[in-house]
C-alpha positions in Angstrom: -41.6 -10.0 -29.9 -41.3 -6.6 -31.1 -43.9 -6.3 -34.6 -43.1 -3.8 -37.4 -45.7 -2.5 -39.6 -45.1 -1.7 -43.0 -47.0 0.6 -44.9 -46.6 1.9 -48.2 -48.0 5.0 -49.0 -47.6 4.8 -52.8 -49.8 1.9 -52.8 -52.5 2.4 -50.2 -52.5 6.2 -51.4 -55.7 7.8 -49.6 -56.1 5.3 -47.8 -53.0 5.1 -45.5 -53.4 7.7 -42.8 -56.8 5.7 -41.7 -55.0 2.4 -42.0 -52.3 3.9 -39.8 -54.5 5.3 -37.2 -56.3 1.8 -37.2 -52.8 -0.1 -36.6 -52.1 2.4 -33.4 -55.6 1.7 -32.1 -56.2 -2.0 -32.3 -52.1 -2.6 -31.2 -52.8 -0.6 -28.5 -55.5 -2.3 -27.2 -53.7 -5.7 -27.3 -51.1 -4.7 -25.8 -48.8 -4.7 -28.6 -45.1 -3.4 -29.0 -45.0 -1.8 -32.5 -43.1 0.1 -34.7 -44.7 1.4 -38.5 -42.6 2.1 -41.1 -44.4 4.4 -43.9 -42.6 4.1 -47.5 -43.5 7.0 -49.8 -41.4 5.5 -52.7 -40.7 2.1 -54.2 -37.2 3.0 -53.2 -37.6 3.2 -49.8 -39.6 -0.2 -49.7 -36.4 -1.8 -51.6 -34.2 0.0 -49.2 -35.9 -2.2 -46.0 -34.2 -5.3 -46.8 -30.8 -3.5 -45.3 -32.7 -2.1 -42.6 -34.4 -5.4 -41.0 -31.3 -7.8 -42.4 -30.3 -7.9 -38.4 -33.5 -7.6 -36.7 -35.6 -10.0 -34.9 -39.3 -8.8 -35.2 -42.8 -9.8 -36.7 -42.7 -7.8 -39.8 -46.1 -7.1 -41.0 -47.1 -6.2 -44.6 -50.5 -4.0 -44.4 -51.6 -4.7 -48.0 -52.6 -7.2 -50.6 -50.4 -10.5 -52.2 -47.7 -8.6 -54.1 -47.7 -6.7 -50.5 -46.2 -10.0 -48.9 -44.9 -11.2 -51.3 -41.8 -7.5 -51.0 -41.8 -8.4 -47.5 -41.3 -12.2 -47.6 -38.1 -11.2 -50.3 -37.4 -8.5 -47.8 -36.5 -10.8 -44.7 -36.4 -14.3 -46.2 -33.1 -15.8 -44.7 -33.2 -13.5 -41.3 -34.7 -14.2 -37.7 -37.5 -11.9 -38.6 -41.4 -13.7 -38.9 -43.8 -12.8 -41.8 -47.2 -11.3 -40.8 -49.8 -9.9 -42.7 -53.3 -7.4 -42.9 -55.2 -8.3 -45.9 -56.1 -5.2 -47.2 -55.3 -5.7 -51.0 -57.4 -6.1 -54.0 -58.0 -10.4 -54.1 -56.4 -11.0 -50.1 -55.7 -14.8 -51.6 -52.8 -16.0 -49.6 -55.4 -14.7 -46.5 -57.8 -17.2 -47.7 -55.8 -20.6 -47.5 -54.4 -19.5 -44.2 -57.9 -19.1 -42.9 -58.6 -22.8 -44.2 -55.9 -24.4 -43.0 -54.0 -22.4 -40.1 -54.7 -22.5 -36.7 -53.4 -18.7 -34.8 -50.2 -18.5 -34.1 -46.5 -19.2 -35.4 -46.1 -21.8 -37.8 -42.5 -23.1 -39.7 -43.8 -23.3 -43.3 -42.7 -23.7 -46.8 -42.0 -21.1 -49.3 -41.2 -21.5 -53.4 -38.1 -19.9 -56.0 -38.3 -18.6 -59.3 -35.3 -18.0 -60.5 -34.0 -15.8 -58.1 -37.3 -14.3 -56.6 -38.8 -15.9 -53.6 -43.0 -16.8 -53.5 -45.4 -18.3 -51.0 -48.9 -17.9 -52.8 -48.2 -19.6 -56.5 -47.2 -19.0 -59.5 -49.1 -18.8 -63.2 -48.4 -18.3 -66.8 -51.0 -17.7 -70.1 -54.0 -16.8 -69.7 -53.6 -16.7 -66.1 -50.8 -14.2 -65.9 -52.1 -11.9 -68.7 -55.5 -11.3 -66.1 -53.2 -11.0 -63.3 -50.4 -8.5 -64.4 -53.1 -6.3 -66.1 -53.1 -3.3 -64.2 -56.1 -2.2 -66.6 -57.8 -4.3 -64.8 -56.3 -5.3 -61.2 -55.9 -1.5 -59.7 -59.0 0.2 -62.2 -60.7 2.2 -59.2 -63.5 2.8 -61.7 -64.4 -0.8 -61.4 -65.7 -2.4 -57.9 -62.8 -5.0 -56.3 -64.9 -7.6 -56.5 -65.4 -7.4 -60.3 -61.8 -6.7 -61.1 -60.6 -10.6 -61.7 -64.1 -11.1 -63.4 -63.7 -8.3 -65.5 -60.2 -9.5 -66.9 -61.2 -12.6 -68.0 -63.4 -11.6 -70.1 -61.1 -9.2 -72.2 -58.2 -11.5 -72.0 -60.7 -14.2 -72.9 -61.9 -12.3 -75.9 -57.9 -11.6 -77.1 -55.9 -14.6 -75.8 -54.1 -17.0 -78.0 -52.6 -20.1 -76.3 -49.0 -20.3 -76.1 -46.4 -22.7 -76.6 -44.7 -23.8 -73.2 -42.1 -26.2 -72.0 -43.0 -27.7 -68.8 -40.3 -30.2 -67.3 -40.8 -32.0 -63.9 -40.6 -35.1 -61.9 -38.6 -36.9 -64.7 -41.0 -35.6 -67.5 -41.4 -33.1 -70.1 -44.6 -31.8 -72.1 -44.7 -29.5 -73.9 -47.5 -28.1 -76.5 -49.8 -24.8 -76.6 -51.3 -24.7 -73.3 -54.3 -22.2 -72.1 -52.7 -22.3 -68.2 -50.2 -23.6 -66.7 -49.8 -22.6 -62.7 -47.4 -23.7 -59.7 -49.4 -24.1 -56.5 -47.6 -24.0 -53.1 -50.9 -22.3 -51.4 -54.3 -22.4 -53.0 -56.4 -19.3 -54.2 -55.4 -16.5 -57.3 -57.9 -13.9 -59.0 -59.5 -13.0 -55.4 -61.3 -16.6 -54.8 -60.6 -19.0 -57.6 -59.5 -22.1 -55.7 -57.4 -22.9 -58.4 -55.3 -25.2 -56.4 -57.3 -26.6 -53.9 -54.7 -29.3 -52.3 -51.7 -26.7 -52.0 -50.8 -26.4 -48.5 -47.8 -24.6 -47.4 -46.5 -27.0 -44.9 -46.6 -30.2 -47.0 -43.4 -29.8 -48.5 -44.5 -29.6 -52.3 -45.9 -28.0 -55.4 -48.7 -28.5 -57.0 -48.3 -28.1 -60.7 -51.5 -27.7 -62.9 -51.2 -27.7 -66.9 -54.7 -26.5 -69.2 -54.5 -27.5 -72.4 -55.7 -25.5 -75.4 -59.2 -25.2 -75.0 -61.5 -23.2 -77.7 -63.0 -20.2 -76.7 -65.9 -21.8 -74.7 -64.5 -24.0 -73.2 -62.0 -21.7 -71.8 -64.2 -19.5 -70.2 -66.5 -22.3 -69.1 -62.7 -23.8 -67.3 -61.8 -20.4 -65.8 -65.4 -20.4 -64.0 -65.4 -23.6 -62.4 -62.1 -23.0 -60.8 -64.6 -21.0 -58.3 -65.6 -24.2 -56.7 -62.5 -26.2 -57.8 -65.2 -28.1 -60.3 -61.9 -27.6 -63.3 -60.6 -31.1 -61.8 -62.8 -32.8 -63.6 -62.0 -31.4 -66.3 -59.9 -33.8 -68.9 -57.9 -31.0 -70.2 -56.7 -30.2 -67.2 -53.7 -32.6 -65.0 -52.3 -31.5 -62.3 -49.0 -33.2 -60.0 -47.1 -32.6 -57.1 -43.6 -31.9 -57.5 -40.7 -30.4 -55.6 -38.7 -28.8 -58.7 -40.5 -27.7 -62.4 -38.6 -25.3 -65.1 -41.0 -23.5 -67.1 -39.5 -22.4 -70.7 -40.5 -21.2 -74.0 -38.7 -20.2 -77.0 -39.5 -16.6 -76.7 -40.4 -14.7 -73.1 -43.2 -15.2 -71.7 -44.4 -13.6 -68.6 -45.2 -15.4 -65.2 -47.7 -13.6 -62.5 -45.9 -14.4 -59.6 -48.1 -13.8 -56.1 -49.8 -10.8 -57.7 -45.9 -9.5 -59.3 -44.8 -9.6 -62.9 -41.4 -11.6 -64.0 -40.6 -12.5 -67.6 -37.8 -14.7 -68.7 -37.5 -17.3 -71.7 -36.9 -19.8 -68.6 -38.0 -20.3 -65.0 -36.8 -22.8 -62.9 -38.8 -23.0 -59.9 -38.3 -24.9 -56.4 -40.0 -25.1 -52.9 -38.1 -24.8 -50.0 -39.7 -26.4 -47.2 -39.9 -25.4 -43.7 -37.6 -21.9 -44.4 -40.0 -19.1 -43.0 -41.6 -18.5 -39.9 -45.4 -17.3 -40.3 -48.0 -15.4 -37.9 -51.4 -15.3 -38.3 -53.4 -14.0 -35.7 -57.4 -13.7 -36.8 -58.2 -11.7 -33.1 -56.2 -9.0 -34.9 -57.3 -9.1 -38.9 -60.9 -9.1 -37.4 -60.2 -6.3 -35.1 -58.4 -4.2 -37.7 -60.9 -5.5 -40.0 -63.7 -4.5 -37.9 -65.1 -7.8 -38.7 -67.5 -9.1 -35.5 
């Protein structure tokens, strides 16, 4: 099967023409039939989904989450297969994949919100302030691996919990919560293994809900989701489910895989078994240059 690269330019800026040269080299040596598509514009990113609505290829996103994430809303619901090259800030959806996928194609779930397609997860409060903070996230002043870190500590300093509607599985809570976050896959914030039994072949969600927490005890909480030590945690529950709807009386936004929605309401689904995944380590590491 035929793979197509995509590689946007406005993103990886600099840094493209060596990621391009890179792709030719290590698809050459395996072997590979390729074709790279280079988007200068958000426009001509948004203007692939017409352009691969009839192919069959693996379509590879050369970036980060919100990377995938375009190009799983890009082909969901066509005979193309997802790929990826983790070369974003946090790689998190690269992470789960390396615990739980062995190489090749695999049939596996992905989630709705409203009407915008996932496969990492989901969050909202404090969560989704540190992720949609581009202060933070894209601040080439500060090193990548400090990025996440550095966010939680402003938006620790200046956060106020908010009042959230959470209705699932027959229930409905709702109260000032710190975090609330919808799991189909396992890490955010570049390692925080915030949902450490989301798997995205097992059919469902994994819904966690923080509830206020004081200052210290919210940044003591954010920590431990490091080593996935938050479960012990009594303020924190967490469910599966196949459906929740998120809602609030005014909007509030959700960081969805790395990407900004806001909406007063989000109704949120998995859809089980509706995408078609490679992942190939040979070639991450290669491109990678990781021995």
């Amino acid at each position: 099967m035929k793979y197509i690269y995509i590689v946007n330019r406005f993103n990886l800026k600099d840094r493209t023409d060596p990621m391009i040269e890179r792709l030719k080299s290590v698809s050459d040596k395996l072997g590979r039939d390729y074709e790279i598509i280079v988007n200068t514009t958000v426009e001509e990113a948004i203007s692939l989904k017409e352009r691969l609505k009839d192919s069959e290829a693996i379509v590879t996103a050369i970036g980060g989450d919100g990377s995938i994430n375009h190009i799983l809303n890009t082909i969901t619901n066509t005979r193309n297969v997802l790929s990826f090259i983790p070369v974003g800030t946090g790689n998190d959806f690269y992470k789960a994949n390396l615990e739980d996928l062995e190489d090749g194609i695999h049939t596996v779930d992905i989630a709705k919100i409203n009407d915008q397609y996932f496969i990492n997860l989901v969050c909202f409060g404090i969560d989704a302030d540190i992720g949609n903070d581009d202060g933070f996230v894209h601040n080439s002043f500060i090193p990548e691996a400090l990025r996440y870190n550095a966010g939680v500590v402003y938006h620790f300093l200046t956060y106020k919990p908010r009042r959230i509607k959470v209705e699932f599985n027959d229930q409905v809570v709702e109260k000032d919560f710190t975090t609330v976050v919808v799991g189909n896959a396992k890490y955010y914030g570049n390692g925080y293994r915030v949902s450490p039994n989301g798997n995205i072949t097992d059919g469902k969600l994994e819904l966690l809900m923080c509830d206020k927490l004081n200052k210290i005890k919210m940044a003591t909480t954010i920590l431990s989701m490091k080593d996935s030590s938050h479960l012990k945690n009594p303020a924190i529950k967490i469910y599966e489910c196949d459906h929740a709807v998120i809602s609030s009386d005014i909007p509030i936004r959700a960081n969805v895989d790395g990407e900004v929605q806001e909406s007063k309401r989000f109704e949120i689904a998995i859809l089980p078994k509706q995408m078609k995944l490679e992942f190939n380590r040979e070639f991450i590491n290669q491109f990678l240059d990781i021995k």
